[in-house]
C-alpha positions as CSV (number, residue, x, y, z in Angstrom):
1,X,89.8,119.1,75.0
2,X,88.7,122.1,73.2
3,X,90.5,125.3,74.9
4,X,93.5,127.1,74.3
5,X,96.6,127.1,75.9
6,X,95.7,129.7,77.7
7,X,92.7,128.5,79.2
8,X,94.4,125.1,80.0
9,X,96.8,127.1,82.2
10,X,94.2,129.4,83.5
11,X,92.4,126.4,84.6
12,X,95.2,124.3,86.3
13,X,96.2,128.0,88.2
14,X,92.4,127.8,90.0
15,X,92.7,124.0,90.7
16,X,96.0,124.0,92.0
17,X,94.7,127.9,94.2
18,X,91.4,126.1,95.1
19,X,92.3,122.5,96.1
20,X,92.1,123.7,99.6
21,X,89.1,125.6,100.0
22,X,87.8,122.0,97.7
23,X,88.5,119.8,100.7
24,X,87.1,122.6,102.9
25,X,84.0,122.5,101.2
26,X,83.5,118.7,100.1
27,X,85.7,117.2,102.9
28,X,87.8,115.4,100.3
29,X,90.5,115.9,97.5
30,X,89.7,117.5,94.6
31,X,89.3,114.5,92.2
32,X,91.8,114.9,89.2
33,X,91.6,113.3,86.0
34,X,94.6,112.2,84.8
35,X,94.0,111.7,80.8
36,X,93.3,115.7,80.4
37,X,96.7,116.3,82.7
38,X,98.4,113.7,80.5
39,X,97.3,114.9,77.2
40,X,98.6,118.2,78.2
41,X,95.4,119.6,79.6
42,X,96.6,120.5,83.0
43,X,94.7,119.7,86.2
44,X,90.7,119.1,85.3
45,X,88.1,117.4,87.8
46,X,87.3,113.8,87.0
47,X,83.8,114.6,86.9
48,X,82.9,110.8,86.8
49,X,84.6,110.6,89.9
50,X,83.4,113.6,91.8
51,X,79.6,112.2,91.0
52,X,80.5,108.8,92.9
53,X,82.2,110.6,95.4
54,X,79.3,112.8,96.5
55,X,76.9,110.1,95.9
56,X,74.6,111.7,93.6
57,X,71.3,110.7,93.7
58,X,69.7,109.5,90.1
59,X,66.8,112.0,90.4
60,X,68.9,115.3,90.5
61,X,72.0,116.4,88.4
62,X,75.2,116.4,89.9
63,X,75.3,120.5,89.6
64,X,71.9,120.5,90.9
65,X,73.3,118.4,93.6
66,X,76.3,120.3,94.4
67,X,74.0,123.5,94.8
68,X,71.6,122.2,97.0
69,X,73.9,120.6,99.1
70,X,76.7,122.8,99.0
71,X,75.3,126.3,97.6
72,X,76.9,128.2,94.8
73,X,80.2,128.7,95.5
74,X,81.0,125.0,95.5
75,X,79.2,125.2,92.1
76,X,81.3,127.8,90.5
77,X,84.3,126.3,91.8
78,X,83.5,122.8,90.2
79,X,82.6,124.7,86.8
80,X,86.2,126.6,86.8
81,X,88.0,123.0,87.5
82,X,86.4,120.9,84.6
């Protein structure tokens, strides 16, 4: 984890403000990964997750993915949760 304080808090504010417009979007849950919230990171995305959730082809990255699939709101949203 390499952030401030701040930015931790800023971070876990727009997860916990965005988880439903998350669903909305992906139709599931916001994936969370736990270590960062443990460690004292707040809420984060479990990116590892999130790839085997939207079943990211090998060919394509998963923020290529997101944007085709989704378009660039979902992308900005996933890049303010990690």
């Amino acid at each position: 984890m390499n952030g401030t304080l701040e930015e931790y808090k800023d971070r876990d504010q727009y997860f916990k403000d965005h988880m439903k417009r998350f669903r909305t979007i992906f139709r599931f849950a916001a994936p969370r990964d736990f270590v960062v919230y443990i460690a004292g990171g707040g809420l984060s995305l479990d990116v590892i997750l999130l790839d085997e959730l939207l079943h990211t082809p090998d060919s394509i990255s998963t923020r290529d993915y997101i944007k085709l699939t989704y378009g660039d709101e979902a992308v900005e949203m996933v890049g303010k949760m990690i």
